[in-house]
N, C-alpha and C positions, 0 to 999 in steps of 0.2 A: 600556361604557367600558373596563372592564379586557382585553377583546380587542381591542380598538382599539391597544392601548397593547404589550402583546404581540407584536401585528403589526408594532408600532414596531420593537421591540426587535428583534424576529428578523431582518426589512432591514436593522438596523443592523450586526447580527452579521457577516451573511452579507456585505456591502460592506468590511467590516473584515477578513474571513480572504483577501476576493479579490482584495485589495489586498496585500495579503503572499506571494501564490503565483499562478503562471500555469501550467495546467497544459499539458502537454507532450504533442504528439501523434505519436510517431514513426511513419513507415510502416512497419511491417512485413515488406515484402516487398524491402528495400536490399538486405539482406543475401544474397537469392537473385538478384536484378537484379546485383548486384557479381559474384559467384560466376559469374555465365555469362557478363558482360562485359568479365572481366579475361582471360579467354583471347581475348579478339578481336585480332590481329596487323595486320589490316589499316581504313586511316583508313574507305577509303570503306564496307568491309562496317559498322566500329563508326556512323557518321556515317546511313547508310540504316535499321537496328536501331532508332536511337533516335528519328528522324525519324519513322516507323512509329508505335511506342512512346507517345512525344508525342500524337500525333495522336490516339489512343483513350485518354488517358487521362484523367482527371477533372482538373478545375480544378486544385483545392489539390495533387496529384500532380507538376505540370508544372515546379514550380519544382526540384524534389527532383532530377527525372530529368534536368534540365538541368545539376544542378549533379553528377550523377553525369558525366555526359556530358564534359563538359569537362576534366574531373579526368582521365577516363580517356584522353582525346584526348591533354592534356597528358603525361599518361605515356606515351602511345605515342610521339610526338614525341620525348620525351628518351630512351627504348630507342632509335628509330631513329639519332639522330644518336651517342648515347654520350659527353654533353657538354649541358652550359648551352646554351640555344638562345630566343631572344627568343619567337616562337612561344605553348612551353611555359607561360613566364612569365605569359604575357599569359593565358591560361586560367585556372590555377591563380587568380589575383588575379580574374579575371571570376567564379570559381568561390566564393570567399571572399565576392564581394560579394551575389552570389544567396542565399549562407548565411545575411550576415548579415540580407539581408530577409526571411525566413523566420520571425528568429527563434524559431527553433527553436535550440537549444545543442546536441543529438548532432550536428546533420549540418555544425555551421560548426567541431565538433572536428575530426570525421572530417575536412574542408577544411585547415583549417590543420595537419595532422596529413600529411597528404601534400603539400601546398606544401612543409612544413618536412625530409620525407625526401628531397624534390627537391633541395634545396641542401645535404642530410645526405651525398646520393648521393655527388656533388662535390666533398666533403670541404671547404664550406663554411658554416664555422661558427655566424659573423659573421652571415651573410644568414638562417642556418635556425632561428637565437635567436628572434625576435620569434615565428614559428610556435606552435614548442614550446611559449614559456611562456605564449602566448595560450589554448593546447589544453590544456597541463597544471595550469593557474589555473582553466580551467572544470570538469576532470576533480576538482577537488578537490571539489565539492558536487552536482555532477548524475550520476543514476544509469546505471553505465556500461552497465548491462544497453538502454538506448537511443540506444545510441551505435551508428551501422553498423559492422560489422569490428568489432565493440568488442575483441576477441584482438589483431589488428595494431593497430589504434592503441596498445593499450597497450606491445607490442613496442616498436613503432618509437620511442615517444617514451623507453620505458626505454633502448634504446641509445643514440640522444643524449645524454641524460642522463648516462650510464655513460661514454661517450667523454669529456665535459668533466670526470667525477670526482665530479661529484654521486651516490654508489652509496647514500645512504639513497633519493632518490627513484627512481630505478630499480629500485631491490629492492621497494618499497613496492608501485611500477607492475606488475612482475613477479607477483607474490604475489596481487595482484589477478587478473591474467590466469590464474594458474592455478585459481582460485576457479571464474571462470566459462568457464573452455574443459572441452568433453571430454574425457577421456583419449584416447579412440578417433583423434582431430584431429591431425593434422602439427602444429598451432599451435602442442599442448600438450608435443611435442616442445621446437621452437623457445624456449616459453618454458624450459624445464627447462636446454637450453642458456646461454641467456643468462643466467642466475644461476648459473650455473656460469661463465662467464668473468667477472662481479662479480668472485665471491670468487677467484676467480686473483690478477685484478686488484692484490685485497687482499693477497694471500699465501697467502689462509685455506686450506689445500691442500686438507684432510680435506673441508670442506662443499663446495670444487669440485670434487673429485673423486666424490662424493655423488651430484653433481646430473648428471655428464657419463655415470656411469654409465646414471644413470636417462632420461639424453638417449639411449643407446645402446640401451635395452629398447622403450624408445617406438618409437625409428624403425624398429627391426626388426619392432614390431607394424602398424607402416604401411607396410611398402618404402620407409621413404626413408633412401635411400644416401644422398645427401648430406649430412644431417643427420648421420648416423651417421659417416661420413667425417672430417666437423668436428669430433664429440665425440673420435674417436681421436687425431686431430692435436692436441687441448688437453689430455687424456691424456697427451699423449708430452712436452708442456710440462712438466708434474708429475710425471713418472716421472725427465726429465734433471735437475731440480728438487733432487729425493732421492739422484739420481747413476746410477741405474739405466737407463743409457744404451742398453744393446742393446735392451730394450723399448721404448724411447722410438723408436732407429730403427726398429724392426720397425712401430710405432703409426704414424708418419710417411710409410713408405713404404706401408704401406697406404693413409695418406690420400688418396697425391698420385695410387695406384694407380687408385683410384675416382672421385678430380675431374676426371683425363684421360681416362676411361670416361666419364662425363656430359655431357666438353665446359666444365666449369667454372673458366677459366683463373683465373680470381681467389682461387680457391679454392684451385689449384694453387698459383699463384707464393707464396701465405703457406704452404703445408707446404712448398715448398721453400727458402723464406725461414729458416725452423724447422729443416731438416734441415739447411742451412747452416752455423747457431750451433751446434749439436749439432758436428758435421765437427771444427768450431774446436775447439772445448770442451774435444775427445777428441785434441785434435792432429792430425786429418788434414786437413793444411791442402789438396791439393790437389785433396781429395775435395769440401771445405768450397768449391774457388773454381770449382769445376766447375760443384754444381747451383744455386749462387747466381746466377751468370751465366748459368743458363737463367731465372729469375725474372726477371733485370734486361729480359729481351727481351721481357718483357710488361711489364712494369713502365713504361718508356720508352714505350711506347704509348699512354698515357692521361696527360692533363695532371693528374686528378685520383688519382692514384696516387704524388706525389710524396711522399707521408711513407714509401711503402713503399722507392719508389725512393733514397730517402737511408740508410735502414733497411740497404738490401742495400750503400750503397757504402762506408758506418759498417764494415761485414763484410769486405770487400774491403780496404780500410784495414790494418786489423788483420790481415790475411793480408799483405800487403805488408810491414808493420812488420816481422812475424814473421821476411818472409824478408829483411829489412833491403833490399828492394825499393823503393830513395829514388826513384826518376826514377817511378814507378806512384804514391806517395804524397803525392807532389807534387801528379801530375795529379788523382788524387782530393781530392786534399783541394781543389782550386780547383772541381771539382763539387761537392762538399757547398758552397761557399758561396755560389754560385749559388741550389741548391735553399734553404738555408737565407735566404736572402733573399725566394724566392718563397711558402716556408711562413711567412714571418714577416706573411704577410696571409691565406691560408687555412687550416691545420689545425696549424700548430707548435705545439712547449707553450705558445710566447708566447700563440698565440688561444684554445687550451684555455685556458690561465690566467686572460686576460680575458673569455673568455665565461662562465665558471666564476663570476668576479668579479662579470660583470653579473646571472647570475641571481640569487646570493647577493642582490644588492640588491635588484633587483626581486623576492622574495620579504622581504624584509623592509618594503619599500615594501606589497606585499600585507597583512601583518603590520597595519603601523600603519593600512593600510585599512580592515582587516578589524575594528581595533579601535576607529576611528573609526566604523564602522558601527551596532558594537556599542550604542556611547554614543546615539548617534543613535536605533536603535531603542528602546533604553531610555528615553529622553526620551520617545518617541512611547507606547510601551508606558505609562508612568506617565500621561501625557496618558488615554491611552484608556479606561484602569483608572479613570482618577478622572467619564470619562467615563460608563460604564459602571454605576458605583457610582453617581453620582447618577443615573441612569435605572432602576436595580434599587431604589431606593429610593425611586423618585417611582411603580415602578409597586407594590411592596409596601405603600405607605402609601395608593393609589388602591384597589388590590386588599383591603387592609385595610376602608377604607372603605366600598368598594362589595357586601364581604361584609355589615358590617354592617347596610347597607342593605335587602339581600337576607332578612337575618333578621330584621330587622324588621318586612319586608314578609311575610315567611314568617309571624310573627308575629301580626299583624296578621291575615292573612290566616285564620290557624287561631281566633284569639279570633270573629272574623267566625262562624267556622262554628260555634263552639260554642256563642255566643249562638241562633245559627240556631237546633240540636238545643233547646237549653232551654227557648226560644221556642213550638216546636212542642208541647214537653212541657206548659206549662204551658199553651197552648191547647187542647189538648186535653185535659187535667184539667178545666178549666172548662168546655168543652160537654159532659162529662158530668155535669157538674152543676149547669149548664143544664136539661138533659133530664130532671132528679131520678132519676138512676143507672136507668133502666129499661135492659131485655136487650137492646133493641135498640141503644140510645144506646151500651151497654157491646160491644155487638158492633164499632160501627165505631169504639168508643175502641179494643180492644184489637186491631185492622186497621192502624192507627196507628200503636200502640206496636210491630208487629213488624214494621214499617216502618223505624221508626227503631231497633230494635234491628239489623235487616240493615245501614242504612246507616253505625251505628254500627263495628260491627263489620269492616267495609270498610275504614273509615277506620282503625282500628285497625292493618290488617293492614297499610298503607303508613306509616304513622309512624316513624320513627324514634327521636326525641326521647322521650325517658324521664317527662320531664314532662308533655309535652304528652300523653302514650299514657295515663298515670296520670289527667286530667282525665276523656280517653275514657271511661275503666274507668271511676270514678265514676260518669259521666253514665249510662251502661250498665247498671251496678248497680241506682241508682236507676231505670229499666224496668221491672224483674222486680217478680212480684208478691209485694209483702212479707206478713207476716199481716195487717195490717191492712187492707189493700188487697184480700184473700182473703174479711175478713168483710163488709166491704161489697159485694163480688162477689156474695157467698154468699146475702148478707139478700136481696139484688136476685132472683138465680134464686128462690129460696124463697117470695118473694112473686107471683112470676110465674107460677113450674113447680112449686107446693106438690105438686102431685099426681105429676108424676115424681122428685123428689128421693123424697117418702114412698115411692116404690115402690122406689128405689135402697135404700134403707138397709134394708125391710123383705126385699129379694129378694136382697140380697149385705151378710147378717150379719157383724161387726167386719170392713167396710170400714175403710181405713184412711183418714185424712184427703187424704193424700197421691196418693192412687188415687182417691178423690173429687174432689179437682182437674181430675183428667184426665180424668174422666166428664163432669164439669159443662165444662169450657173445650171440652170436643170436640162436646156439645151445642149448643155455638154455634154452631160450625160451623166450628173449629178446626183442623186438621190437625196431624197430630205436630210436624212441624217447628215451629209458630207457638206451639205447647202449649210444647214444650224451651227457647224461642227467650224466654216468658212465665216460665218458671218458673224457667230458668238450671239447664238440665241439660241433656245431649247427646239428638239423637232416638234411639240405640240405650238410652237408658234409658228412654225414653217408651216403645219397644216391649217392652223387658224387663217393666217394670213390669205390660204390658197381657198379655203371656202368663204370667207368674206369676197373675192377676187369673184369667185365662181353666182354668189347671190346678185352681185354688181354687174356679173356681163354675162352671166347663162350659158349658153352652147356656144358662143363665140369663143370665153375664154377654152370650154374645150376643147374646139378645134384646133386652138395655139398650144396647148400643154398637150392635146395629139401630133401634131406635127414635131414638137420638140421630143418626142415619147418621153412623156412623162407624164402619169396620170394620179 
């Protein structure tokens, strides 16, 4: 019954923990399937790769690779065009929806984690919020170590973050990311970067400057120029900062020297953006209106560059003022209000402010979730407890029960055997006296008794119970042959075997009584063991006793322990 009950309990358990956790099966191998599919440039090579892929690969497999697949179509798609494109769209949201059937939480992060850089790219806001906070809500309880990319997702979502002015959760995300990247990793470059432009951000010079150095050691341990390019140009921010301006150009033009080595115009047009303010700063204004207006010719190129493109005409402005240049100032300032009408729906402080807004709340909305949950499990947790309690307490009082049951039967079961032993005992007391004590009747009485001193003793050895073992011992005792039980032995040989006992006591002078025991019991036909077993001594004393007998009377004692056979 009490393993019945047991068995209860433990189903119960094990339904109760499985219900509070699902566990998480990531594949494994995204992370190296990403790493060789993110260099693929062309749709049909990517498209035939995974068509292939698919095709060999195991069931639960097909949904992953699919939703890798699309993601990365959709990125290719938005490289090619260089701009929002229906297309893209339409992937990325196909790619979310395979995630969420999955359920699986790393790989619908990793999903909305680059849908959300998609419209990050863009410099819209507004549309890459829902992403973000879908991905960085899940990031908050599921382990990032099974998140694909888990380095870039962290990145990416820290710079969002960081752009709308939320810099606790970017630093947090950041901090993360340097935990679990290698040093050896361009990532861990990247992140070193990016908390280095936080604390810019902030002001904090000293910890940005900290972190850009340490952006500068890394990428030179990797070859990446570029990284290292960008840490100089944030550098030369901090240096014109402090006022230490000819460093700060030397930092600058280094940058812009190595972005146009790489081809990385975007990278350019912000150091020349940078060296522009600088120009100003230091009073060269024509030096300031030269390389700003090579920025603006990239700038104007991309619809999604308008915050930089205002950035540079803000610069222009001010160089104009400077040279009381009205008729240039005029025309600028009717383009800034242009752009500032177009930014007042994707990336202006107005949307930074609101989307900033939004997350604020929707983390707090999280908050009172998260604390409504709380309640809820609590409620369920005390339900369970009380559950729980009354089944530890139906199976302790069953278990209780059914021990005592068990020792009563144990009980029971032992008084059983010990009547048995007593029963036997005193049957066979009475058939020897029955028989009127003759040697024979006493032969197969004391056959009997070392019978039941063997099984005595057995039973002995498996007892536990201290009581019960003590009963044993009595009964055991009472076996052995007491004196009186010796002179009735004794009168019995004597009137049988008058003529070998006389020859015992007359041929082995101050025999002891005790050594006459073992003469007369081995007589019968006795054996040591059954003689020690009789007398309640061990058989190495039965043979000690018989070689001291033997040093004391030589070949005589032989000839009596021959005659009785027993040698």
């Amino acid at each position: 019954m009490s393993r019945y009950f047991k068995l209860i309990f433990t189903c119960f358990l094990f339904t109760l923990l499985s219900s509070y956790s699902k566990a998480e099966h990531p594949s494994t191998h995204l992370d190296r399937l990403l790493a060789k599919y993110r260099s693929y440039t062309q749709e049909d090579r990517l498209t035939y790769s995974f068509d292939s892929l698919i095709q060999k690969s195991k069931t639960e497999e097909k949904p992953f690779l699919k939703i890798i697949y699309k993601t990365l179509l959709a990125h290719l798609y938005s490289k090619k065009n260089d701009r929002k494109n229906a297309p893209s769209e339409q992937l990325y949201r196909e790619a979310i929806t395979l995630a969420e059937q999955t359920h699986h939480t790393g790989i619908l992060i990793w999903a909305n984690t680059e849908f959300g850089n998609y419209y990050y790219t863009y410099s819209e806001y507004i549309s890459a919020l829902p992403y973000y906070l879908s991905a960085s809500r899940a990031l908050e309880s599921f382990p990032i170590s099974k998140v694909p990319e888990a380095s870039r997702v962290l990145i990416k979502n820290a710079y969002f973050f960081g752009t709308i002015d939320d810099h606790q959760t970017s630093i947090k995300l950041l901090e993360t990311g340097l935990e679990i990247t290698p040093r050896s990793s361009s990532e861990y470059g990247n992140i070193l970067y990016a908390i280095g432009a936080l604390y810019l951000k902030k002001e904090a010079l000293e910890e940005a400057e900290t972190y850009f150095l340490r952006t500068i050691t890394s990428a030179n341990n990797t070859a990446d120029e570029m990284r290292r390019a960008k840490a100089l140009g944030e550098l030369a921010i901090i240096y014109s900062m402090r006022g230490d301006t000819h460093k700060a150009e030397i930092y600058l033009l280094e940058d812009i020297a190595i972005s146009e080595k790489k081809g990385d115009q975007r990278n350019t047009m912000y150091a020349q953006i940078q060296l522009g303010k600088l120009y100003f700063k230091i009073g060269r204004l024509d030096k300031s209106e030269q390389i700003i207006s090579k920025a603006l010719l990239y700038a104007t190129t991309k619809l999604y560059l308008k915050g930089f493109e205002k950035e540079i005409l803000e610069i222009k402005l001010k160089i104009a003022q400077a040279k009381q240049d009205s008729q240039s100032e005029l025309a600028l300032r009717k383009k800034l209000d242009k752009i500032n009408l177009h930014l007042s729906v994707t990336d202006g402080q107005e949307i930074v402010d609101k989307v900033n807004w939004q997350t604020q709340k929707e983390r707090i909305k999280w908050q009172l979730e998260a604390e409504q949950a709380k309640l809820d499990k609590s409620s369920i947790l005390k339900w369970t407890w009380a559950t729980v309690s009354f089944l530890l307490c139906l199976i302790i009082v069953l278990t209780f029960l059914s021990y005592n049951r068990r020792l009563k039967f144990q009980r029971l079961h032992f008084e059983r055997k010990l009547l048995s032993f007593e029963f036997e005992k005193i049957r066979s007391e009475k058939l020897l006296k029955e028989t009127n004590n003759t040697l024979s009747s006493y032969q197969v009485y004391l056959e009997k008794k070392n019978e039941q001193i063997d099984q005595l003793e057995y039973e002995i050895d498996k007892i536990k119970n201290e009581s019960e073992r003590q009963s044993l011992e009595s009964l055991l005792d009472s076996h052995l042959m007491t004196d009186e039980n010796w002179m009735l032995f004794k009168n019995a040989f004597i009137a049988e075997k008058e003529e070998f006992y006389d020859d015992v006591l007359n041929t082995l002078p101050a025999l002891t009584e005790s050594n006459l025991r073992i003469i007369l019991l081995q007589k019968l036909g006795l054996n040591n063991q059954e003689v020690a077993n009789l007398l309640g001594i061990t058989i190495d004393a039965v043979k000690k006793s018989k070689q001291r007998m033997r040093k004391k009377y030589g070949e005589t004692l032989d000839q009596i322990l021959k005659e009785s056979h027993c040698v």
